[in-house]
RODO-2510 file (C-alpha; in nm, 4 decimals, decimal comma):
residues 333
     n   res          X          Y          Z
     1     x    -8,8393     1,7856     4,2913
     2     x    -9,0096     1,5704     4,5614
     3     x    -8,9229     1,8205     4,9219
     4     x    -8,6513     1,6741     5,1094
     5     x    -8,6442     1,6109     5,4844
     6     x    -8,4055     1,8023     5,7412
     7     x    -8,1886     1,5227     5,8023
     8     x    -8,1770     1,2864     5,4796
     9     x    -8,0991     0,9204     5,5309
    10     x    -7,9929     0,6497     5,2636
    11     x    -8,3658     0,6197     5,1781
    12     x    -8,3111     0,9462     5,0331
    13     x    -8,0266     1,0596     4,9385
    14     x    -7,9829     0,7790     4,6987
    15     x    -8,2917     0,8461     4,4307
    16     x    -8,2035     1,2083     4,5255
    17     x    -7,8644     1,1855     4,3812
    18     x    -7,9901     0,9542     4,1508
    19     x    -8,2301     1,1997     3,9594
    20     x    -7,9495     1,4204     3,9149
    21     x    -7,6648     1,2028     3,8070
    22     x    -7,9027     1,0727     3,5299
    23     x    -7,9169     1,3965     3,3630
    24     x    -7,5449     1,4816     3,3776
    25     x    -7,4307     1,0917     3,2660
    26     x    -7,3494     0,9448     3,6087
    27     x    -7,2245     1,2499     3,7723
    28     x    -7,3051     1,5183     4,0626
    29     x    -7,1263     1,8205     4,1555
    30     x    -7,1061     1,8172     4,5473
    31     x    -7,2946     2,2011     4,5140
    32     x    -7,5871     1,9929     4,3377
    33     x    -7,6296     1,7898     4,6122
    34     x    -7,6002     1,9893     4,9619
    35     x    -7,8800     2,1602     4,7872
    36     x    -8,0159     1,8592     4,8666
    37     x    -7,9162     1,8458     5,2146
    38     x    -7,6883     1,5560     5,1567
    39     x    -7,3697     1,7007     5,2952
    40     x    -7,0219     1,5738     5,2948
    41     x    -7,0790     1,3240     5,5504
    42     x    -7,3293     1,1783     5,3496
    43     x    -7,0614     1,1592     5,0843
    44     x    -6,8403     1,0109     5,2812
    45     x    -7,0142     0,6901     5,4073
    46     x    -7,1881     0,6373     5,0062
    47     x    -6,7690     0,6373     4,8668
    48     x    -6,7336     0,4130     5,1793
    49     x    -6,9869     0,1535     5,0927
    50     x    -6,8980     0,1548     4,7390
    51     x    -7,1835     0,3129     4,5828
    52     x    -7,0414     0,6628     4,4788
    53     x    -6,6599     0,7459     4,3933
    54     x    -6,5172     1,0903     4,3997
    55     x    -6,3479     1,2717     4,0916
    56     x    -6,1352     1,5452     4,2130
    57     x    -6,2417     1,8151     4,4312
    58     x    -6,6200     1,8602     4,2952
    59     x    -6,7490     1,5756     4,1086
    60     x    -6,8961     1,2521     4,2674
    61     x    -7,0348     0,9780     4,0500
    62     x    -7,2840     0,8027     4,1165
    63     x    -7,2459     0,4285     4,0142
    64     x    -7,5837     0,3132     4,0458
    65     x    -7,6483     0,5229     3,6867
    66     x    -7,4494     0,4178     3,3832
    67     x    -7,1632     0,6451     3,3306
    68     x    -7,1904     0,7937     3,0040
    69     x    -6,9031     1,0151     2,7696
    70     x    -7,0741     1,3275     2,8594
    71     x    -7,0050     1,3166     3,2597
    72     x    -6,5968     1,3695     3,1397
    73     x    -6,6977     1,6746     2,9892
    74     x    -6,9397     1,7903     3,3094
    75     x    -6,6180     1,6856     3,5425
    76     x    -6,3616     1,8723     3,3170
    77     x    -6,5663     2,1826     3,3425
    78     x    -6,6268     2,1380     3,7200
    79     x    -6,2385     2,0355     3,8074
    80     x    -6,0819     2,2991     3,5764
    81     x    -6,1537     2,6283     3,7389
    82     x    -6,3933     2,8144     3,8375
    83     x    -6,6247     2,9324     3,5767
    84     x    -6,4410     2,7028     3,3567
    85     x    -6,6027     2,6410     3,0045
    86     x    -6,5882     2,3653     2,7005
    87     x    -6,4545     2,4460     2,3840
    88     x    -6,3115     2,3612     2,0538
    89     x    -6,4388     1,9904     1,9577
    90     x    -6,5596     1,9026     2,3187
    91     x    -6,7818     2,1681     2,2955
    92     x    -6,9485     2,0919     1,9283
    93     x    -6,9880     1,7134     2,0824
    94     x    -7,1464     1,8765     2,3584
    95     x    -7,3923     2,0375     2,1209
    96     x    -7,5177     1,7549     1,9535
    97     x    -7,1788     1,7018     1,6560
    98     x    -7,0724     1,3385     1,5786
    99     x    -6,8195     1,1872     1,3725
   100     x    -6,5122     1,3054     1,5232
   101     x    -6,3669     1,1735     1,8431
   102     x    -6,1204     1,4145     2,0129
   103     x    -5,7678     1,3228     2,1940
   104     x    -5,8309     1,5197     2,4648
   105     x    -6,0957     1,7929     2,6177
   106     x    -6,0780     2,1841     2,5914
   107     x    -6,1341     2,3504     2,8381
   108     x    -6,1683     2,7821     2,8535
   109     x    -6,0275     2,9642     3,1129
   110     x    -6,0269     3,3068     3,2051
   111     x    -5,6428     3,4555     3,2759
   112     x    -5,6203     3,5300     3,6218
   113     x    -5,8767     3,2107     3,7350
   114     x    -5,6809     2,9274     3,9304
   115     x    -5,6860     2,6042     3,6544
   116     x    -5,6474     2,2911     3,8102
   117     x    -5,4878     2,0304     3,5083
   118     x    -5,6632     1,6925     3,4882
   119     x    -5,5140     1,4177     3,2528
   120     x    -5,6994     1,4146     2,9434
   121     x    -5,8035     1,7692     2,9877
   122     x    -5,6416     2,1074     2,8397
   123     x    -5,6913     2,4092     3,0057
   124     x    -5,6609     2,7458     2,6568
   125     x    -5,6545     3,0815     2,8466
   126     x    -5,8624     3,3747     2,7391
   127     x    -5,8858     3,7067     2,7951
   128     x    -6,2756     3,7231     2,7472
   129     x    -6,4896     3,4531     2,7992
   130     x    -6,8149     3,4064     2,6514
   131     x    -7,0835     3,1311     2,7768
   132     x    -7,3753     3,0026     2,5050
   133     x    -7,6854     3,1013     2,6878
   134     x    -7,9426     2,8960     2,4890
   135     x    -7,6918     2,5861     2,5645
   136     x    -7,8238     2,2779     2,7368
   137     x    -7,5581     2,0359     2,9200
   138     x    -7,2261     2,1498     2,9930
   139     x    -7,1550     2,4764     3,0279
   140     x    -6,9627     2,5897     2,6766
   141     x    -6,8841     2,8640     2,4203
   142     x    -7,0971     2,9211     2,1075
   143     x    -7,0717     2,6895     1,8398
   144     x    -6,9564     2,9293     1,5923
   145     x    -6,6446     3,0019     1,8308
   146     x    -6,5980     2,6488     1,9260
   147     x    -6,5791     2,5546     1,5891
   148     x    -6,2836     2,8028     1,4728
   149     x    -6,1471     2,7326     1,7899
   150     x    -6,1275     2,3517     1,6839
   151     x    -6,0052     2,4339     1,3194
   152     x    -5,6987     2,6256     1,4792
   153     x    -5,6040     2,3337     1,6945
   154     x    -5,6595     2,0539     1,4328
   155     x    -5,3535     1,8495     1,4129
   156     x    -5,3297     1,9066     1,0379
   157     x    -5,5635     2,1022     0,7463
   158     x    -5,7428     1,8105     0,6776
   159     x    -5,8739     1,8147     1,0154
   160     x    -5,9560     2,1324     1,0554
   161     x    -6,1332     2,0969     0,6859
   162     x    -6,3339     1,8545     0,8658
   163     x    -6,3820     2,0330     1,1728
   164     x    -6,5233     2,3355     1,0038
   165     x    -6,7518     2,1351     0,7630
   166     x    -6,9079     1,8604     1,0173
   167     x    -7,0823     2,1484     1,2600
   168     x    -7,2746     2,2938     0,8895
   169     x    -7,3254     1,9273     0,7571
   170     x    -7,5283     1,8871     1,0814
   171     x    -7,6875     2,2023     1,1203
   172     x    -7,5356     2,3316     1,4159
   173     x    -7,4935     2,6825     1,2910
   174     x    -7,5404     2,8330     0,9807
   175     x    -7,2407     2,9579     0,7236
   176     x    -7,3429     3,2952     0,7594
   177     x    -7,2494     3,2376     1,1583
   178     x    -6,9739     3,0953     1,1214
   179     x    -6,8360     3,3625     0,8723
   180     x    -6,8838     3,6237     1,0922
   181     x    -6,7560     3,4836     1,4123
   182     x    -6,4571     3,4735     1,1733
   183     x    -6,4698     3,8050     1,0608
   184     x    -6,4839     3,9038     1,4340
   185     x    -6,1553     3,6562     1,5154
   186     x    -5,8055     3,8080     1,5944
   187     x    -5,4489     3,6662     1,4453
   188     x    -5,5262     3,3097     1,3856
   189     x    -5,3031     3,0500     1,3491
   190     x    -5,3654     2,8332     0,9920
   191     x    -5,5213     3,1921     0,8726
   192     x    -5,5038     3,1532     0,5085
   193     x    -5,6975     2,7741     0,5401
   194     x    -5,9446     2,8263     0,7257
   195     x    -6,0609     3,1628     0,5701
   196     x    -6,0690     2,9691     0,2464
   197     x    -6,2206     2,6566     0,3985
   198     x    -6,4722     2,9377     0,5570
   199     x    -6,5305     3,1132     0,1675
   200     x    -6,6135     2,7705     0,0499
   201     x    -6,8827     2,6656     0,2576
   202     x    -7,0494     3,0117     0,3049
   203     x    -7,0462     3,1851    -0,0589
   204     x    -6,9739     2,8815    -0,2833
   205     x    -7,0316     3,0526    -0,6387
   206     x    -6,7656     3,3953    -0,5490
   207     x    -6,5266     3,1476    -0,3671
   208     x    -6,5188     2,8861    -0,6911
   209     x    -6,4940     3,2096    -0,9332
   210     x    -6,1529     3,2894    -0,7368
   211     x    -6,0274     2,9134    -0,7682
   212     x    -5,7491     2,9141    -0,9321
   213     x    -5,8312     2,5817    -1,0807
   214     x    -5,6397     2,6479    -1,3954
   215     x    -5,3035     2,6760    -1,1968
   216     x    -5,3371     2,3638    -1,0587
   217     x    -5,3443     2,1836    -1,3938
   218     x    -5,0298     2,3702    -1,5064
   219     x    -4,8710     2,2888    -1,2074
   220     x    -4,9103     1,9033    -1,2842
   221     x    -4,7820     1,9625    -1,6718
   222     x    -5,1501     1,9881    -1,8252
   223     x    -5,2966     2,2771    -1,9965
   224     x    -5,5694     2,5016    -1,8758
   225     x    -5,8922     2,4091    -1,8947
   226     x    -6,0673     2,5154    -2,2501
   227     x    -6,3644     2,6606    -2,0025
   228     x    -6,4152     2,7712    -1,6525
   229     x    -6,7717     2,8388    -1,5751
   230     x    -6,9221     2,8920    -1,2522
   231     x    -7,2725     2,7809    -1,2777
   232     x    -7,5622     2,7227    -1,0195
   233     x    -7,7265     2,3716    -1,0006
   234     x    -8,0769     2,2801    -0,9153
   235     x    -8,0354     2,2062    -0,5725
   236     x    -7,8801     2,5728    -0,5153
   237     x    -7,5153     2,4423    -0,5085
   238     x    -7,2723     2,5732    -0,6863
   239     x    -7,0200     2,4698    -0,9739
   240     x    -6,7425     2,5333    -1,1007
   241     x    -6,7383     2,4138    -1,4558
   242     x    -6,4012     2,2879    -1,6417
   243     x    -6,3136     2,1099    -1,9513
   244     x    -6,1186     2,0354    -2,2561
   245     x    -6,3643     1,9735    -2,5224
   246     x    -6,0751     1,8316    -2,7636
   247     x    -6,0477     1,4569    -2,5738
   248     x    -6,3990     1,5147    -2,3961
   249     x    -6,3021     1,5545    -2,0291
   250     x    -6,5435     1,7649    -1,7877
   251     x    -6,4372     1,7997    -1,4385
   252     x    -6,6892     1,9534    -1,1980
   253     x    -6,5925     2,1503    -0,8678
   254     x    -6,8653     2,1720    -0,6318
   255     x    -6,9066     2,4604    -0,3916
   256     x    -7,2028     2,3538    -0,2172
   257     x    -7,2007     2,3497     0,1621
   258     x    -7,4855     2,0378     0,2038
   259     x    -7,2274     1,7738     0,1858
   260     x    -6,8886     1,8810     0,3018
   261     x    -6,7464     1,6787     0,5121
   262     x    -6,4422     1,4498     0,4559
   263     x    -6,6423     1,1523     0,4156
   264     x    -6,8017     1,2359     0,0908
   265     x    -6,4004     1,3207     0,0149
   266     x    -6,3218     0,9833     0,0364
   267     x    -6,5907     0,8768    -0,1754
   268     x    -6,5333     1,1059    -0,4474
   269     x    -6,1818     0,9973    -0,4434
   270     x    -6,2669     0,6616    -0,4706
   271     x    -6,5486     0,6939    -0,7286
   272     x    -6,3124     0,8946    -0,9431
   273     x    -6,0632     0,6237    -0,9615
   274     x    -6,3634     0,4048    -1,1429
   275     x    -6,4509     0,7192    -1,3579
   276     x    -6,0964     0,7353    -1,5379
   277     x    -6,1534     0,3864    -1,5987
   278     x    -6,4964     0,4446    -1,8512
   279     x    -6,6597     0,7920    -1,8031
   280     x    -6,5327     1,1582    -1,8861
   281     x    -6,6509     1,3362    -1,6022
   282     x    -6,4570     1,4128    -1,2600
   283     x    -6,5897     1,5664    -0,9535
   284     x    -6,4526     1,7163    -0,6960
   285     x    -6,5702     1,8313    -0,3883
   286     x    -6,4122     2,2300    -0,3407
   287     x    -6,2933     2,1335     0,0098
   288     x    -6,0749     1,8224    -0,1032
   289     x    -5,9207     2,1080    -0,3411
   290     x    -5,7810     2,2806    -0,0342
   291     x    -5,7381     2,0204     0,1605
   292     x    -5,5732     1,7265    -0,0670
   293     x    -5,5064     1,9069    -0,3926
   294     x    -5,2098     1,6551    -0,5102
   295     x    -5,4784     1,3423    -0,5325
   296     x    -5,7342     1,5542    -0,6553
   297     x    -5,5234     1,6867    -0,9347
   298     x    -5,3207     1,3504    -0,9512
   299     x    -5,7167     1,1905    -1,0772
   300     x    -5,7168     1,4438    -1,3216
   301     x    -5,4239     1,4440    -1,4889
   302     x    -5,4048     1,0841    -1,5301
   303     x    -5,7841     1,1247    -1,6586
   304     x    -5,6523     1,3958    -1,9299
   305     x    -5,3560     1,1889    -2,0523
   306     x    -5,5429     0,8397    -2,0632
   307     x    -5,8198     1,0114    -2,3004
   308     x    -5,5404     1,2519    -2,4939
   309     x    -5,3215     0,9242    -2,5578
   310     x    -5,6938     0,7951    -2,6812
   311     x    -5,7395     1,0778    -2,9303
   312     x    -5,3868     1,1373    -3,0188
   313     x    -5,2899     0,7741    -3,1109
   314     x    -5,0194     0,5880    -2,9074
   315     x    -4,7618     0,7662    -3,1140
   316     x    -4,7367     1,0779    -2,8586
   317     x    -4,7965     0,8447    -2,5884
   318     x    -4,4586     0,9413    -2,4811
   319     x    -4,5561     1,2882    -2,3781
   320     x    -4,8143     1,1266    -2,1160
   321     x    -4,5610     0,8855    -2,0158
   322     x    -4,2905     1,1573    -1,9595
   323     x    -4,5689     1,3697    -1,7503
   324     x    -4,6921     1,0663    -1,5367
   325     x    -4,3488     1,0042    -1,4366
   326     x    -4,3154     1,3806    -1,2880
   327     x    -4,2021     1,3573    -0,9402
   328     x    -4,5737     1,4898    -0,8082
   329     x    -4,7253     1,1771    -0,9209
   330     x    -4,4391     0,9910    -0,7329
   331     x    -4,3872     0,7440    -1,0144
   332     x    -4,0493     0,6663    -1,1648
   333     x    -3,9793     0,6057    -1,5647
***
């Protein structure tokens, strides 16, 4: 950086401040810039003219560069404590994850260190702290912690499905990472979830072999699948293989980690719905299992009856009827 003069006027102290802010999305922490000789004073008469603003006790911004989302994260980390770290979802935004948009920012704190709340800002208390070192931008914890971290606090087990699958989707960490930060957790809150959320992405073909895929059809009044094979596809993914070879119905779980967040859900969900319709083949993605088993299994029980009513003649169609019209499909005779 170009050397500074003792005394730094204006002339200075505004590209100065400038060439910082630009790097942090608008903002300056007031250490950042007495390095720069520009001391409070200075401060002082650039808030008074209407160039900078303040943000609580550290953070100035500097409103001749565009304020961008990341300066909130840099001024929760700054106002929060000291040695004050992102986590959960702010942190995986921080390091590079998109497609979810967080109420609020997390914020790690050591017990004992003074927090200062913000609005918008939550402060989690931890006995250990530990800071990413390869991490660029604000100061955080490791994706792999971050990420269970955001799976705990999800508002519901679809979210924390989604949480856990976006940072692999987008190569943030690997499965094998995440599965042992897991393994290295304490008592967890949504335990039983997660670690199956965790199975699924990182061992696809063991996790779909303990499926219990067959329990879910008796539990919406059709049999067990005639077959249930776990295969491996081309692509490395894994399958889990089911059918009923007497009315021609295959449905096909897949384990694989490439595409698992709740986007591709949706799609199979809605691409099913056309499936009944002509085809014989259902797929499901293994994390919509866990994480929205009832329209999953809703597809494929309407699927089985349809095409057993086909093959049976319409004179049993009374034992579909009576089965559609159990209170898990939420229709009434």
């Amino acid at each position: 950086m170009t050397s500074v003069p003792k005394k730094v006027g204006r002339a200075w102290r505004a590209p100065l401040a400038e060439q910082i802010a630009a790097t942090q999305g608008g903002v300056v922490h007031r250490s950042q810039l007495r390095s720069q000789r520009i001391g409070r004073d200075d401060v002082r008469a650039e808030v008074a003219a209407g160039r900078w603003q303040t943000h609580g006790k550290h953070t100035v911004a500097v409103l001749a560069v565009p304020t961008e989302p990341i300066a909130a994260y840099w001024t929760a980390v700054w106002e929060s404590g000291s040695g004050a770290l992102l986590d959960g979802p702010a942190a995986l935004i921080a390091a590079g994850m998109t497609g979810f948009e967080p109420r609020r920012i997390d914020v790690a704190l050591l017990n004992g260190r003074k927090g200062y709340q913000r609005a918008g800002v939550r402060i989690r208390r931890r006995r250990e702290l530990v800071r990413d070192p390869t991490a660029g931008g604000p100061p955080r914890v490791p994706v792999s912690i971050a990420t269970i971290h955001a799976a705990q606090w999800a508002v519901s087990d679809r979210q924390a499905a989604l949480l856990l699958c976006l940072p692999i989707q987008q190569r943030l960490l690997t499965p094998n990472s995440l599965a042992q930060a897991w393994h290295d957790m304490g008592p967890s809150p949504r335990r039983e979830v997660i670690a199956s959320i965790i199975a699924d992405v990182s061992a696809g073909a063991h996790s779909l072999g303990e499926l219990d895929f067959g329990g879910h059809c008796l539990a919406f009044g059709i049999p067990e699948p005639a077959r249930q094979v776990v295969r491996d596809g081309a692509d490395g993914r894994a399958y889990l293989d089911a059918g009923w070879d007497d009315i021609g119905l295959v449905v096909e779980i897949d384990g694989g980690h490439h595409q698992l967040a709740l986007s591709p859900i949706d799609d199979a969900l809605r691409q099913n719905d056309e499936t009944i319709r002509g085809s014989k083949v259902l797929r499901i993605p293994v994390v919509g299992l866990r994480v929205a088993p009832d329209r999953f299994m809703k597809q494929v029980a309407s699927a089985y009856w349809m095409l057993w009513t086909a093959t049976n003649g319409v004179a049993h169609a009374h034992t579909a009827a009576a089965t559609l019209c159990n209170p898990r499909f939420g229709r009434t005779p």
